[in-house]
N, C-alpha and C positions, 0 to 999 in steps of 0.2 A: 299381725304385729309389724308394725316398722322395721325395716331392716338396722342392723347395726353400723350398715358400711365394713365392716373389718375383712370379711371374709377376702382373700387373696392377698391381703397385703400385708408388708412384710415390719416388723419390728425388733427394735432393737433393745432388751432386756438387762441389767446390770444390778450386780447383786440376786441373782436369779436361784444361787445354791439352798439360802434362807428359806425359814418357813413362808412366809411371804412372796418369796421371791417364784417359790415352787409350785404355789395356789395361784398365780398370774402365769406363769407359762402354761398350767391346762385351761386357767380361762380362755386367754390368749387362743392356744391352739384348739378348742372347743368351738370360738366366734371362725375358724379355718385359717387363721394368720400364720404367714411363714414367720419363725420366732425365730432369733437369734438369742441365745443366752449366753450371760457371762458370768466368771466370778472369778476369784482371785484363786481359790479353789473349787476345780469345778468332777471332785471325785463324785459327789451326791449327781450328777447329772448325764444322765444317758441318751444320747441321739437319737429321736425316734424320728418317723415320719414327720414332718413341719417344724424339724428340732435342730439348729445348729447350735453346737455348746463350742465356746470359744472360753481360753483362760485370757482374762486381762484383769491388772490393778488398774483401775482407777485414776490414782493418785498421780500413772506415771500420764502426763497430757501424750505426747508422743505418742505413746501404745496406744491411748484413744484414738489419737488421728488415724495413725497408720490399719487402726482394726476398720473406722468405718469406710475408711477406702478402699481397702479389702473386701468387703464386704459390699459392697456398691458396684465393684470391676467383677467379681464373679456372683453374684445374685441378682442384682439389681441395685432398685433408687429403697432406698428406707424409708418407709412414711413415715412410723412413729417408732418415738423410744421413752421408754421408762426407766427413772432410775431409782434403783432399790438399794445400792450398796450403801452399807453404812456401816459404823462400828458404835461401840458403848463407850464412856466412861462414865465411872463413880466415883469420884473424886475428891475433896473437898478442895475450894480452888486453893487455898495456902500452901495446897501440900499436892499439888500438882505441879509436876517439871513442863520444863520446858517441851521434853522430848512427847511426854502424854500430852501435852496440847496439839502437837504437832501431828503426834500419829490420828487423833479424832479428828483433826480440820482438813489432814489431806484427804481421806476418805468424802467424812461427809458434805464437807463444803468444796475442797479442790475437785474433788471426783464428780459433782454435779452441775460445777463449772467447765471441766474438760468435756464431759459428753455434752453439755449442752452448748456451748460453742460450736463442739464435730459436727453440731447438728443441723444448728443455725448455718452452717456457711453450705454445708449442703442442698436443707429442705428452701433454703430463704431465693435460689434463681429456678427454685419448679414452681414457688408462689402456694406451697401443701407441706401441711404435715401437722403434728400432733406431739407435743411433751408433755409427760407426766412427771412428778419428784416428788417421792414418798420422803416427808420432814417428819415432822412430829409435833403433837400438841407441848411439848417441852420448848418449840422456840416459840412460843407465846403464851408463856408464866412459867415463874421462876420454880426450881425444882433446887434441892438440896442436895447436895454433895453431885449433881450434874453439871455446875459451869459452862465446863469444856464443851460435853455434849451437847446442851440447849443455846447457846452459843453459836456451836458451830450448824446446828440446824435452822438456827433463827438466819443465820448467811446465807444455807440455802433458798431457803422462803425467799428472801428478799430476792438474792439475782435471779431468781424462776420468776418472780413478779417482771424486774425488769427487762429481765429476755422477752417474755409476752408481753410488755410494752413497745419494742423496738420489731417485734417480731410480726403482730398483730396487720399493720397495715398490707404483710406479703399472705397473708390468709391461713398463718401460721398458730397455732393456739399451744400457751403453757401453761399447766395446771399445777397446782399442788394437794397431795393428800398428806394432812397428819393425825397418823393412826393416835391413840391413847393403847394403855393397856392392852396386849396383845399375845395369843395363848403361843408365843414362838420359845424357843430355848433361848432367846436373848432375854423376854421375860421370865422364865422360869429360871433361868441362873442366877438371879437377883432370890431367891425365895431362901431360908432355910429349913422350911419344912413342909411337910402337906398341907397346910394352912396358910401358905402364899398369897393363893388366889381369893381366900375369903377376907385377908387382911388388906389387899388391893382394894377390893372390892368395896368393903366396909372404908376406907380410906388411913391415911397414916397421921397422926395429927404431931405425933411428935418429932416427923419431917414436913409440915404442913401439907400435907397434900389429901386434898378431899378423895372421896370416895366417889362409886359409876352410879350414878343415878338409876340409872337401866339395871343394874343389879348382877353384871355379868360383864367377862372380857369379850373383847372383840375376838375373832377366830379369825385365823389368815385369807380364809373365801372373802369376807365380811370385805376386807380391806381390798383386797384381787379384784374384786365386785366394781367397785370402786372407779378402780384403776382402768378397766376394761370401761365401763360408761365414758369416764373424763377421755377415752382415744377413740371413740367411736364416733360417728355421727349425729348419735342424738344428743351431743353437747357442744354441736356446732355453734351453737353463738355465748360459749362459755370458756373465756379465757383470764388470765392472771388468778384463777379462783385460789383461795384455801380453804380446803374441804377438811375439818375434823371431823375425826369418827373416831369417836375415845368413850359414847354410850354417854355424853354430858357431862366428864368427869370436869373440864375447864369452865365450865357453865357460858360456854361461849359458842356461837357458830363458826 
């Protein structure tokens, strides 16, 4: 089997506490990567071998700079980072404030602008490196009472497109994954009953939103899986991509 390339080298993880975020740091340290993780709360996360957990928001650009220079003066150079941190809103846009637009865009859109900047100005004079940015099939079709959310995910998509185009001539590659439906606690807190995951499933028609064709959610590996290929070597000549894995609920690629 072809190698993956990963093994030794070092990453840098955000949003790492999540169900998602915790099934990418054993891929992660599975391929042998020194892993860095973060989160805003990083109680769910324990040091292990190939394991440095760091607390940082996001949102604040600063603490992103200041972590991966930290990070680079005692570890080493960063090859790859993924960013996972995100938040929800459900919303309806009328009756969304100011302040809830504000808290969903610094996370998922400010927050994959600040690492991906730290990143670029680091990986762009070694001429290497690798980014991922978990979006969501929500910034490409509209979803109900999500505005904010699909919105501010559609922002990330786009500047991860751009950075891989600005990025791309230093040998630099940025990916994007957007999951659909996903067995984490951010989907299951949207449910209210045991019947959740068959209503997803089946689709909602009176929020318009179709149902998985596949007949089933995605699981956090599913997406991990993913995420771990698009930093690896065998998708070395794969860059700006958007990868959904939502089981065809967009009827889209």
């Amino acid at each position: 089997m072809r190698p993956t390339g990963l093994a030794g080298k070092r990453v840098l993880v955000t949003g790492a506490a999540g169900g998602i975020g915790r099934a990418t740091i054993r891929a992660l340290l599975d391929e042998g990567m020194q892993v860095t993780a973060t989160d805003f709360d990083v109680a769910a996360l324990s040091p292990e071998k190939g394991l440095r957990v760091e607390r940082l928001d996001v949102a604040d650009g600063a603490a992103v700079e200041a972590l991966v220079a930290r990070i680079e003066h005692e570890d080493g150079p960063i090859d790859c980072a993924a960013s996972l941190a995100g938040v929800l809103g459900t919303t309806l846009a009328a009756e969304t404030s100011d302040a809830e637009w504000r808290r969903v865009f610094s996370v998922n859109a400010d927050g994959v602008f600040h690492l991906g900047r730290a990143m670029a100005r680091v990986m762009q004079p070694r001429r290497r490196g690798a980014i991922v940015i978990v979006s969501s099939n929500a910034a490409g079709i509209p979803r109900h009472a999500m505005s904010a959310y699909a919105a501010s995910k559609a922002a990330a998509t786009m500047f991860t497109r751009c950075l891989g185009l600005e990025l791309a001539p230093f040998g630099i590659r940025c990916n994007i994954i957007a999951p659909g439906s996903t067995l984490t606690p951010m989907q299951t807190g949207m449910w209210s009953d045991q019947n959740g995951a068959a209503r997803v499933i089946a689709g909602l028609p009176e929020s318009f939103k179709t149902g998985i064709p596949l007949g089933k959610l995605a699981t956090p590996e599913d997406i991990a899986d993913a995420i771990t290929f698009l930093l690896s070597d065998r998708a070395g000549h794969i860059t700006m991509a958007d990868l959904y894995i939502d089981g065809g609920a967009t009827l889209r690629g």
